[in-house]
C-alpha positions in Angstrom: 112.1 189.5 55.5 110.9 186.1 56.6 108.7 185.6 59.8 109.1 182.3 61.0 107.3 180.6 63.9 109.1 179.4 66.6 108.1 175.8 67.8 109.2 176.4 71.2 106.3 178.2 73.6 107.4 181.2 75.3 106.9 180.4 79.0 109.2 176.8 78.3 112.2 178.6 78.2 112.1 180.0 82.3 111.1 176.5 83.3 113.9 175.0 81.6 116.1 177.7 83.7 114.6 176.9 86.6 115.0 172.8 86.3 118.5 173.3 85.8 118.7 175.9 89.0 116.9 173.0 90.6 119.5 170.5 89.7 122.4 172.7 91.0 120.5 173.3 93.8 120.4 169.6 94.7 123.8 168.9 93.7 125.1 172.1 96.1 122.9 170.4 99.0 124.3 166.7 98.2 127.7 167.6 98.2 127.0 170.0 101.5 125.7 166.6 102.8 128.4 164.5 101.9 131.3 166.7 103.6 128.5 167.1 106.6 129.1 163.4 106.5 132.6 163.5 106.3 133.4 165.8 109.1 131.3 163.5 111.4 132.9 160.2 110.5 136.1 162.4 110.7 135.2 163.4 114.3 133.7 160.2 115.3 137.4 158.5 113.8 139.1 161.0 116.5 136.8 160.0 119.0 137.3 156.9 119.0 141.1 157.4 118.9 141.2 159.4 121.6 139.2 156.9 123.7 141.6 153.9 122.4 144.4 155.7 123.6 143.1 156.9 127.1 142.5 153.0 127.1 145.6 151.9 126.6 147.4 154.3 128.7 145.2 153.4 131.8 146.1 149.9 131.0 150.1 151.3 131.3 149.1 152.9 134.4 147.8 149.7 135.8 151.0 148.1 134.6 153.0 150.2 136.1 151.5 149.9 139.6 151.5 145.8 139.7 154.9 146.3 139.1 155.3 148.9 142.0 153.6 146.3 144.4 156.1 144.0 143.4 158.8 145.9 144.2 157.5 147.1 147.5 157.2 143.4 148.7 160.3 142.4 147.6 162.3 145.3 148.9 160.3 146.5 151.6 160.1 150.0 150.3 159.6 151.8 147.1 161.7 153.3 144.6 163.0 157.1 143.8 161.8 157.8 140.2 164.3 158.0 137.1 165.7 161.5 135.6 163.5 162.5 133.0 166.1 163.5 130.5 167.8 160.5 131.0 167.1 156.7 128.8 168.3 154.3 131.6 164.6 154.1 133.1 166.9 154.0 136.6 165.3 154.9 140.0 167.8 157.7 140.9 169.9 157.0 142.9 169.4 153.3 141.6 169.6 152.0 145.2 168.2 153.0 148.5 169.4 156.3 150.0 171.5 155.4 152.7 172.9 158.7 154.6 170.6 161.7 155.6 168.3 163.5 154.2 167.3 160.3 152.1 166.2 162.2 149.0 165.6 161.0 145.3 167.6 162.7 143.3 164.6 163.8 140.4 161.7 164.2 142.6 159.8 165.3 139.5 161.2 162.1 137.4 159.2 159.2 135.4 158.8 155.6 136.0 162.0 153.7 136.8 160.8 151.0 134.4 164.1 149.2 134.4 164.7 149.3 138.1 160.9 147.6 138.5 161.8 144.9 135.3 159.7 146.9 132.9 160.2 147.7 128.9 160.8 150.8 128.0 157.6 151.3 126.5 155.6 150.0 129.4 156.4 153.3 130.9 155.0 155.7 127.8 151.6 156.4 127.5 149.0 156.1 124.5 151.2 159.8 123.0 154.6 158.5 123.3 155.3 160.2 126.5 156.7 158.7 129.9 154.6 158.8 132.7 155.2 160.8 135.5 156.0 159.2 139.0 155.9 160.7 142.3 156.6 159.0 145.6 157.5 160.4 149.1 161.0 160.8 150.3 162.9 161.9 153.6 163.5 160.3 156.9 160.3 158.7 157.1 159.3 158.5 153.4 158.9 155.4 151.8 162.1 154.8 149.7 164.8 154.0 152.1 165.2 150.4 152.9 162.9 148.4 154.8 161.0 151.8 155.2 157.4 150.1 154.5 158.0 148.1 158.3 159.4 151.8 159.9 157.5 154.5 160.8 156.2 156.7 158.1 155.5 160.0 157.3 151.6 160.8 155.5 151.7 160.4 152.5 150.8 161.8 148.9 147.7 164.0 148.5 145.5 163.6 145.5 142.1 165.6 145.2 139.9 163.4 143.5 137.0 164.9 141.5 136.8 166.8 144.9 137.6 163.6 147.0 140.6 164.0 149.2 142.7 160.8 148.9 145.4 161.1 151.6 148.1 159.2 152.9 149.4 158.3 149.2 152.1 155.7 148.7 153.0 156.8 145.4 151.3 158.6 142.2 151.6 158.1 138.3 150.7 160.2 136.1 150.3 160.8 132.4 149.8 163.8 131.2 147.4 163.5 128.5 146.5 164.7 125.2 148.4 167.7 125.4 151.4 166.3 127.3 152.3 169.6 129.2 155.0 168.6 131.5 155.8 165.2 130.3 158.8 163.9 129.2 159.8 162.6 126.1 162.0 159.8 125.0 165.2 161.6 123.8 165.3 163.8 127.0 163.8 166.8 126.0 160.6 168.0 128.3 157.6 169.7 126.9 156.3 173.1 127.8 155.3 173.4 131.2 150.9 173.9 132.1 150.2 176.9 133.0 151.1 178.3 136.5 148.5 177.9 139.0 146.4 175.2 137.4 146.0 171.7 137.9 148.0 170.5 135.8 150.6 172.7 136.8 150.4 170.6 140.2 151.0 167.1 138.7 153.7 168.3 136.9 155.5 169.5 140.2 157.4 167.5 142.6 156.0 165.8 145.6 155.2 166.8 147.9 152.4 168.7 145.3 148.6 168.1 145.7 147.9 166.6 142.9 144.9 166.5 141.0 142.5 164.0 139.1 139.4 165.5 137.6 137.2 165.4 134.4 138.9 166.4 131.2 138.5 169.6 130.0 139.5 170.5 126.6 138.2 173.1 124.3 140.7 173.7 121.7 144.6 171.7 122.0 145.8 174.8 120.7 144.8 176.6 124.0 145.8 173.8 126.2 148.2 176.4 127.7 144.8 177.9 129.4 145.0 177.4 133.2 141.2 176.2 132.6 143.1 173.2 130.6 142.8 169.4 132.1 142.9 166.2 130.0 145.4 164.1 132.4 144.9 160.9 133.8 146.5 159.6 137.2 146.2 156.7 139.4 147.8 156.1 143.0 147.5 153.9 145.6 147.5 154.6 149.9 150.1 153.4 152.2 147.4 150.5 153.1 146.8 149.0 149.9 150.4 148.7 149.3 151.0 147.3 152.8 147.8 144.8 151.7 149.2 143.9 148.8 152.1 141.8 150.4 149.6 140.8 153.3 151.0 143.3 155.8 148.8 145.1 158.5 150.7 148.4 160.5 149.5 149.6 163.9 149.8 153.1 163.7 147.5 156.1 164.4 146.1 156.3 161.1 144.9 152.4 160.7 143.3 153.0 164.3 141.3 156.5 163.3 138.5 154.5 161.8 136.5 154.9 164.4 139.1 157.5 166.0 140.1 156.9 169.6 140.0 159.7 171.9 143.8 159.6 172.7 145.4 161.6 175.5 148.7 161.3 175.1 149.6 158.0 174.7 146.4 156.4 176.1 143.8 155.5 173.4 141.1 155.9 175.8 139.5 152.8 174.2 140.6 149.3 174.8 139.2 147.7 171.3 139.1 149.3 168.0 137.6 147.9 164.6 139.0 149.2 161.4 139.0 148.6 158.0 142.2 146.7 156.9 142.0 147.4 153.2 140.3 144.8 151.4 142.7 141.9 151.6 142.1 142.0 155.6 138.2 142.8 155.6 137.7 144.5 159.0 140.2 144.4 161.5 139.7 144.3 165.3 142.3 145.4 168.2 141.6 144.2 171.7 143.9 145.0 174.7 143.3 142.2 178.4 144.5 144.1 181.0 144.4 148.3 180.0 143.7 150.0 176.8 145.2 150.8 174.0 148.2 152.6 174.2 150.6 154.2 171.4 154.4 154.5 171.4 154.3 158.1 171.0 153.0 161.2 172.7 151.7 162.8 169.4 152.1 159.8 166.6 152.5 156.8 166.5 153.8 153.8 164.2 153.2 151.0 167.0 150.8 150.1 169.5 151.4 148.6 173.2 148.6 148.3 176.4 148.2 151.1 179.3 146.9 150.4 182.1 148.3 153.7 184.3 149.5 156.7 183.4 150.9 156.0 180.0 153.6 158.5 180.6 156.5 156.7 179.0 157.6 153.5 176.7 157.7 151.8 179.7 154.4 152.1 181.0 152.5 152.2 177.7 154.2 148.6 176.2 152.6 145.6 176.7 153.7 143.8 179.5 153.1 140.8 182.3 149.2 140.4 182.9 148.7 141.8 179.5 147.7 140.9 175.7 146.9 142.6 172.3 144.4 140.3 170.2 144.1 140.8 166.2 140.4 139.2 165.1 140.2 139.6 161.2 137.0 139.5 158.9 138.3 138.3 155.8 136.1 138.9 152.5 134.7 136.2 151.0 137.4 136.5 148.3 140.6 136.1 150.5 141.6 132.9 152.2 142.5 132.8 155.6 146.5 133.2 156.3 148.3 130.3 157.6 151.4 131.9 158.5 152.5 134.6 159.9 155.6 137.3 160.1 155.2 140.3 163.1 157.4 143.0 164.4 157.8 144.6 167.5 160.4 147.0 169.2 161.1 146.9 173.1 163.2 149.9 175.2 164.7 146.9 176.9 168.1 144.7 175.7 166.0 142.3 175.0 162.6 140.4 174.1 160.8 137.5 174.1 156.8 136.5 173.8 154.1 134.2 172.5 151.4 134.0 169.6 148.3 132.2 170.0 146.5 130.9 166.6 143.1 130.6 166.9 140.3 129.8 164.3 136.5 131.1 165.1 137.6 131.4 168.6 139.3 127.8 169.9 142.9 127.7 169.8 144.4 125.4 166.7 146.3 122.5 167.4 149.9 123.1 167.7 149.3 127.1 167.5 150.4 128.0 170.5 154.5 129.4 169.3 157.2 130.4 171.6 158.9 133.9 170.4 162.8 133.0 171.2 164.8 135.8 172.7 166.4 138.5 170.7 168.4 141.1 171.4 166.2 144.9 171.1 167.1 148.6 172.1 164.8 151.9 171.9 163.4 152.1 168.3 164.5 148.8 167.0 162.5 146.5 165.1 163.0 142.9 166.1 161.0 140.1 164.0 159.9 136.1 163.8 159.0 135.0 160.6 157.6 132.1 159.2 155.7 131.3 161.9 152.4 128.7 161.5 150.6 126.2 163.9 152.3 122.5 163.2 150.1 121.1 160.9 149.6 124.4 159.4 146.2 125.6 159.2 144.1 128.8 158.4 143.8 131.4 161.6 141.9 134.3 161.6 143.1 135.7 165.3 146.3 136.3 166.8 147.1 136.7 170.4 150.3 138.3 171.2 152.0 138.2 174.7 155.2 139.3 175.9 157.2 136.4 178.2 160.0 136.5 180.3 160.0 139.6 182.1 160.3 142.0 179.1 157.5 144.3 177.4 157.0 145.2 174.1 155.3 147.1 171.4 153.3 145.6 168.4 154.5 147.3 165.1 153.2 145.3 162.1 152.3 141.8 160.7 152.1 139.8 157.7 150.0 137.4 156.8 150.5 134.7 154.5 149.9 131.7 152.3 150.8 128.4 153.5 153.6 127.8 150.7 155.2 131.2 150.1 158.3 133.1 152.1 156.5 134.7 155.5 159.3 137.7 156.4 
């Protein structure tokens, strides 16, 4: 038998094992490394598409609501939303409700995008899906015509990250990630959020509370959890949509800021500042002759001068001997009106008055205006429009009088630019 000698040292052969363990070793960890990688530029991709499309569709929102404003200063009032299952992107019904109870026919519809001279897509959000829109109807909702000049119900309620927003004109809404309770092109509506939740509110009709708070998701394929949030709403109050057509209301909620201690009719106060919502800065009211005085016992949508018991319309108008003053505090950002439109309503046949313009306290040349007689009756809103000193000039007061015998309350104005329509 032949012995030969191996060339090859015993204890080579277990390193040699355990350089090539070491290798695999490495290559296992690299490759661990590389999906690690992976998965976090795969999460990171999602992120990022999740945040584009929250982006875009609060840039929808936005679009939606300049068109909103729009409408409301063109028509007064704002529309019903569309029927969800339905492609005509109609306000239903497409015109102002004209006979009582002044409903919209889907109070839980979507954006009328045609019926505000919008695309189609204008009114889908970063999914695909139409955004929600909810506005108050009724007697004194918002959606008959001419309804943003009449008295007015509150509005909308949104609870904002625990913030009560109240007195909401209208509310959009899209319904996120998940898209419970939106609508889909085609007609068809997704599965409702669970009952009881927050989302389950801003899928409901007004008059809902509806809800804007921080996302929280843990899983899409729970997002039937009443624990689930991920949508995104925006609304605006009954003042910034009167201020975004330059018009300031006298009602009890404009004057609550600081609140007079009414009794009855009788403000208890004769001069209140409040804030007029950004285009008008701060607003003051200041009654010669009495105080304050409202047109209602409870509420009211228009404001007059006491100066005895305040029992009725007739003592709680402004009369002979008697003025209501409107000083204005514009930001630096708005220029002073030049014109103005205002409405009042009288128990009497008829009505007549004057308007002072002044600027930082002296009257403006030519801005003393004669209100012509106009016929009136209990609850009906008589206007002058267009009216401006002569050469026009900026104002910021306004002193109102009633002439000729006759008494009136103040229920609005409008302020405006030198060149564009004052009604």
């Amino acid at each position: 038998m032949s012995n030969r000698l191996s060339l090859v040292p015993r204890n080579a052969r277990p390193a040699r094992s355990r350089h090539a363990g070491g290798i695999l070793l490495i290559g296992i960890i690299t490759l661990l490394a590389l999906a690690t990688a992976a998965l976090v530029l795969q999460q990171a991709r999602l992120s990022v598409q999740a945040s584009d499309r929250i982006a875009q569709t609060r840039q929808r929102l936005e679009q939606a609501a300049l068109a909103l404003g729009r409408f409301a200063l063109l028509h007064k009032r704002l529309p019903c939303p569309a029927d969800g299952a339905q492609e005509s992107g109609l306000a239903q019904p497409p015109t102002a409700p004209s006979t009582a109870p002044y409903r919209c026919t889907t109070p839980d519809g979507t954006l009328p995008w045609k019926t505000l001279g919008l695309g189609a897509e204008d009114a889908l959000d970063a999914w695909g899906r139409k955004l929600s829109y909810r506005v108050t109807d009724g007697q004194t909702g918002v959606i008959r015509e001419g309804s943003m000049l009449h008295a007015r119900t509150a509005g909308l309620v949104v609870n904002d990250r625990g913030r009560t927003l109240l007195d909401q004109a209208w509310v959009l809404i899209s319904h996120g990630a998940s898209g419970r309770g939106a609508w889909l092109p085609g007609g068809a509506r997704m599965g409702l959020p669970a009952p009881g939740g927050d989302e389950a509110s801003n899928a409901a009709a007004a008059p809902a509370a509806f809800v804007q708070r921080d996302e929280q998701v843990l899983d899409l394929s729970l997002d039937t959890s009443i624990a689930h949030f991920d949508d995104l709403l925006l609304s605006r109050s009954m003042g910034e949509v009167d201020a975004g057509f330059g018009l300031l209301r006298f009602d009890d909620r404009r004057l609550a800021s600081p609140p007079p201690d009414f009794n009855g009719r009788n403000a208890g106060v004769s001069a209140v500042t409040f804030d007029g919502d950004g285009r008008h800065g701060r607003v003051t009211v200041a009654a010669t002759g009495g105080n304050l005085a409202r047109n209602s016992e409870t509420s009211g949508w228009a404001i007059g001068v006491c100066s005895g018991a305040c029992s009725s319309d007739a003592t709680s108008m402004l009369g002979a001997g008697q003025s209501l003053s409107i000083k204005l505090s514009f930001p630096s950002s708005t220029p002073p009106p030049e014109q103005l439109a205002l409405s009042v309503w009288s128990a009497g046949p008829a009505v007549q008055g004057t308007v002072v313009l002044r600027k930082a306290g002296v009257d403006l040349p030519g801005g003393m205006l004669a209100l012509p007689s106009q016929p009136a009756g209990p609850g009906a809103l008589v206007g002058w429009t267009n009216l401006a000193a002569s050469p026009a000039a900026p104002f910021d007061e306004i002193e109102l009088s009633a002439t000729g015998g006759t008494r009136l309350f103040l229920s609005h104005l409008r302020l405006c630019a030198a060149t564009e329509p004052c009604t």
